[in-house]
KEVEX-364802 format. One record per residue: x, y, z of N, C-alpha, C, O in turn. Coordinates in pm, whole numbers, plus 32768, in hexadecimal, padded with zeros to 4 digits. Layout:
BEGIN
XYZXYZXYZXYZ...
! end
This chain:
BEGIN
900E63992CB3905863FB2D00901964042D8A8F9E63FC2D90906464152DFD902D64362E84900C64A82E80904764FF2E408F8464BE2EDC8F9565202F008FFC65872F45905A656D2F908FD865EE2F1D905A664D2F7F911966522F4A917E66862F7B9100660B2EE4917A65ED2E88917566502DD7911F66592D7F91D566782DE191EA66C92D80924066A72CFB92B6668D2D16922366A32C84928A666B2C0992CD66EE2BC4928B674D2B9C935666E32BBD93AF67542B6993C766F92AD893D6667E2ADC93C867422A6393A4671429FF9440676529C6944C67DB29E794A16730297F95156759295494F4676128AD94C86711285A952167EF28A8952067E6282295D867E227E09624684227E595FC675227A396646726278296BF6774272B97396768273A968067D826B796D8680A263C972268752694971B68A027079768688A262897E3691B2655979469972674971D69AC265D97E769DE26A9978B6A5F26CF97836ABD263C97E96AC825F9971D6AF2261997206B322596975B6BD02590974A6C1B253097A96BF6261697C46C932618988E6C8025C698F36C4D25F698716CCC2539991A6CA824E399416D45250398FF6DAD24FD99C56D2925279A266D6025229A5B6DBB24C29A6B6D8724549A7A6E3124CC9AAE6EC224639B356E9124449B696E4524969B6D6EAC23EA9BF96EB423D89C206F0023879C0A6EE423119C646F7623A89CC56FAF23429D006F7F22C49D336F1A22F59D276F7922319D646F3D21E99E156F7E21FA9E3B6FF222099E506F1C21F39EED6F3C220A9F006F6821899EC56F3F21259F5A6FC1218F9FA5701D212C9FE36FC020F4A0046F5221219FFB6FFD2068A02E6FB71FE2A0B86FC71FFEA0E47030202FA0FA6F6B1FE4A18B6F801FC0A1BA6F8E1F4AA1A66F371EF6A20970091F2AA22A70401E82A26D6FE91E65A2746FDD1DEBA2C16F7B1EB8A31C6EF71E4BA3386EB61E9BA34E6EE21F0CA3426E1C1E77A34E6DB41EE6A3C46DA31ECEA3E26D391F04A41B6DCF1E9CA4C36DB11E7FA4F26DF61EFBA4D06E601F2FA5676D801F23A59B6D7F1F8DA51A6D662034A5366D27209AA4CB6D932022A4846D41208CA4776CBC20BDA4A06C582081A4336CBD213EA4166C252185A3936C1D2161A3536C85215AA3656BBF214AA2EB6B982128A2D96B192183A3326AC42178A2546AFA21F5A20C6AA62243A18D6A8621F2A13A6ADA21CEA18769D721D1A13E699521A3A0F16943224CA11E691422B3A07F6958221AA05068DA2287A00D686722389FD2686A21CCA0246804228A9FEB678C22129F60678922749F6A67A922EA9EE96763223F9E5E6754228F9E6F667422AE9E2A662522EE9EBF666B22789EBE65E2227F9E5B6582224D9E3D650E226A9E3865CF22049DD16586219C9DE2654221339E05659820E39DE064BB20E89E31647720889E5064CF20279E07652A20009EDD64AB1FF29F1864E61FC69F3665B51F8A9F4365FF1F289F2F65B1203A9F44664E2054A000662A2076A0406693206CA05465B72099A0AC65D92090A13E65DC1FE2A1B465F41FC6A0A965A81F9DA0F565961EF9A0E766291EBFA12C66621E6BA06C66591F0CA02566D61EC1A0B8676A1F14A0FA67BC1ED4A0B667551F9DA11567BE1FAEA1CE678D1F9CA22067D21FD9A1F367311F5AA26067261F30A263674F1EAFA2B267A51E8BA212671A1E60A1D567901DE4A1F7681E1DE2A23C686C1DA0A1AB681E1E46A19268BE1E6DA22069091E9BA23D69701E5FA26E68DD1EF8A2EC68F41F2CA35C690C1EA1A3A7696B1E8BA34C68B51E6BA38F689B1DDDA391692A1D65A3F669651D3EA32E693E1D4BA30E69A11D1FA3076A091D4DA3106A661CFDA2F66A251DD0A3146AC31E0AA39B6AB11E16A3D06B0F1DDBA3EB6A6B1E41A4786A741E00A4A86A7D1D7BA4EC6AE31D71A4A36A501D2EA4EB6A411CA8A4D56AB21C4CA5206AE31BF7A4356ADB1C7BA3C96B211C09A3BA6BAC1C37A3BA6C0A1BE8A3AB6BBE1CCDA3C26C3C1D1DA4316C781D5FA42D6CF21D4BA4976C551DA9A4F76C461DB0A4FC6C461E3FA54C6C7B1E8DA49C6C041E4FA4906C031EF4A5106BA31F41A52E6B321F1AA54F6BE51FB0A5C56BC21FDFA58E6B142039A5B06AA52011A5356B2F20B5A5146AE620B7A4A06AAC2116A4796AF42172A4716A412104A3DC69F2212DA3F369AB21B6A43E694C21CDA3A269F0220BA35F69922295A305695A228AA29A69972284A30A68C22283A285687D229AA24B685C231FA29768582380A1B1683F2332A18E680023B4A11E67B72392A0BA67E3235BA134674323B4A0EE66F7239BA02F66E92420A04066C524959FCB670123FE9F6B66E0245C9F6D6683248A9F97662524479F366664253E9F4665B125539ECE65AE25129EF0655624C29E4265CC24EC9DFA65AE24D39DAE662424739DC6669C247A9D3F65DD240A9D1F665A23A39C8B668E23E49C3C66DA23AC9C7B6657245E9BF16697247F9BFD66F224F79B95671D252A9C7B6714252D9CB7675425939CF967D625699D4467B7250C9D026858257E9D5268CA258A9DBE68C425839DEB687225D49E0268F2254B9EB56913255F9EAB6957260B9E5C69AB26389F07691C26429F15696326CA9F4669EC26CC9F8B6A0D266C9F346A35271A9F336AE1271A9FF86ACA2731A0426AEB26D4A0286A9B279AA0AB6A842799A0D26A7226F9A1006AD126B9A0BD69F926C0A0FB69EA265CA0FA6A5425C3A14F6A5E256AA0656AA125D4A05C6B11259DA0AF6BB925A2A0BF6C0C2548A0DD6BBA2649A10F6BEB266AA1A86BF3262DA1E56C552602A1C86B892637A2666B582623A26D6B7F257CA2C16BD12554A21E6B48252EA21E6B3024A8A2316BE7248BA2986C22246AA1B16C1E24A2A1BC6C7824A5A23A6D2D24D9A22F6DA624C5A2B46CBE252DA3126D2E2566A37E6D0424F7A3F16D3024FEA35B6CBE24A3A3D26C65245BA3B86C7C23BCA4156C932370A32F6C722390A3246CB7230EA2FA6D0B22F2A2D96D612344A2E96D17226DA2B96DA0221CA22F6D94222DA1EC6DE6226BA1FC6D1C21EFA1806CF921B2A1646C6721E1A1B86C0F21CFA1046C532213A0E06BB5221AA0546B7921C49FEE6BB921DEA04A6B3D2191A0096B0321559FC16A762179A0036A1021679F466A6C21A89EE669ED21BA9EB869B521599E5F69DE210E9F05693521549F0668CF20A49EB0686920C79ED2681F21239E52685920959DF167DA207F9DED67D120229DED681D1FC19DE56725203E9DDA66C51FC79D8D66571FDD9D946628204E9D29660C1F709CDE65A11F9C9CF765491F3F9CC564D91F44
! end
């Protein structure tokens, strides 16, 4: 190292300060509701929420399912697309599958 030269040392991991969240209220019956699936895009997370779609229809009587697919499973759902999902259903649901 030269003299008179200074080294910044990065520390790489995530920041460790987590986030509060409220738990969303129960819904007394999913009949007739919209129900939002997100797929995490993780192998076979899209067999697991057609599954899933399937049965909150048939079994709950849920009217009906928005899917969105992640471009990627190591990335966030975008706040837009949360947004949207959210003015449109009842309940959304984050489906992973590996």
């Amino acid at each position: 190292m030269v003299s008179g030269q200074s080294t910044t040392v990065l520390h790489p991991g995530a920041e460790d300060a987590a986030r509060k969240f409220e738990l969303a209220p129960r819904l007394s019956d999913l009949k007739g509701t919209t129900v939002g699936l997100i797929d995490n895009h993780k192998r076979n997370a899209d067999v697991y929420i057609a599954e899933l779609s399937r049965v909150l229809q048939e079994e709950y009587g849920v009217s009906k399912v928005v899917t969105y697919r992640k471009a990627s499973q190591s990335i966030p759902t975008p706040d837009d697309v949360l947004d949207s999902l959210a003015a449109e259903c009842d309940a959304i649901v984050h489906a992973v599958a590996d």
